[in-house]
N, C-alpha and C positions, 0 to 999 in steps of 0.2 A: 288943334288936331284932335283933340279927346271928343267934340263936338262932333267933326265929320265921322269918327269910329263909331259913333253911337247912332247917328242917325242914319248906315248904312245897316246897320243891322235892326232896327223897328222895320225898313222899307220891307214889305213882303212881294213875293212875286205875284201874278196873278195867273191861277190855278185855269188853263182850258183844257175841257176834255174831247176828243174829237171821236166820233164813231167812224168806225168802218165804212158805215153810206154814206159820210159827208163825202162831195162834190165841191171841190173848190174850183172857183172860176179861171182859167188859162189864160191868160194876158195877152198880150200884141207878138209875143215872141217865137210863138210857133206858128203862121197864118194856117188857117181853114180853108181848102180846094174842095170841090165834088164833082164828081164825076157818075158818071152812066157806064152800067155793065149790061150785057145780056147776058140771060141766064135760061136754062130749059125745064122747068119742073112740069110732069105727069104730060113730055107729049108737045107741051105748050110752051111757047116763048114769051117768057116776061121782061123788061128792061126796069133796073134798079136803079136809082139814087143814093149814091154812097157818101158820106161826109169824110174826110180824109183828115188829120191823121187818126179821128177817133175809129172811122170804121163803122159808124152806123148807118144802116140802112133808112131814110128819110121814106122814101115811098119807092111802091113797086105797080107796075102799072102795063097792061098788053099794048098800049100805043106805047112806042117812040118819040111821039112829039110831045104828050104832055111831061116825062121823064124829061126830055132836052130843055124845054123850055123852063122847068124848074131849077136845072142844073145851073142854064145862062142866066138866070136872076138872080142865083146866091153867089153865084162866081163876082157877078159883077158888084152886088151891094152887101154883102157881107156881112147882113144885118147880125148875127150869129156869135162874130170873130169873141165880144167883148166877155161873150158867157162860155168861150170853151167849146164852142159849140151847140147845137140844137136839144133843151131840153129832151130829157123821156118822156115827159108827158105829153108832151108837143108830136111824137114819132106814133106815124100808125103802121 
C-alpha cells in the first residue's frame, strides 16, 4: 500500500493551456447542412451559401445556380463534417 501512496503523488498532471482562438474540431455528433438564402444588398440580388449550424457564409454569388450547385455537393459529400466545418481560411 505504501508503494501505490507514493507513486500517486510523483505522477504529475500534464499542464495544457488553451487560447481563446483555439478551434477544436466538432465530431460526428452535430451533422453539417447548407443551404441557399437570397439576400438584396445596394438594389441587387445576391444568393448566399450558408454552413449551418455554424452559420458561415461559404460564398455569395448573383447566379442561383452556381450557389445551388455548391449547396447540392456539400449536402451530399460532406467533405467538411470531420473538421467542424469549413475552415476561415478556406471562406471567401
Amino acid at each position: 500500500m505504501v508503494l501505490l501512496n507514493t507513486w500517486k503523488k510523483e505522477m504529475k498532471r500534464q499542464k495544457v493551456r488553451f487560447h481563446k482562438s483555439d478551434r477544436r474540431p466538432g465530431g460526428l455528433d452535430r451533422p453539417l447542412s447548407y443551404h441557399k438564402k437570397m439576400i438584396k444588398k445596394n438594389n441587387k440580388i445576391y444568393w448566399q451559401a450558408i454552413e449551418k449550424p455554424t452559420g458561415t457564409i461559404i460564398r455569395q454569388s448573383f447566379f442561383e445556380e452556381d450557389v445551388d450547385r455548391l449547396v447540392n455537393f456539400q449536402n451530399k459529400h460532406r467533405q467538411w463534417q470531420l473538421n467542424g466545418g469549413i475552415l476561415n481560411r478556406f471562406v471567401t
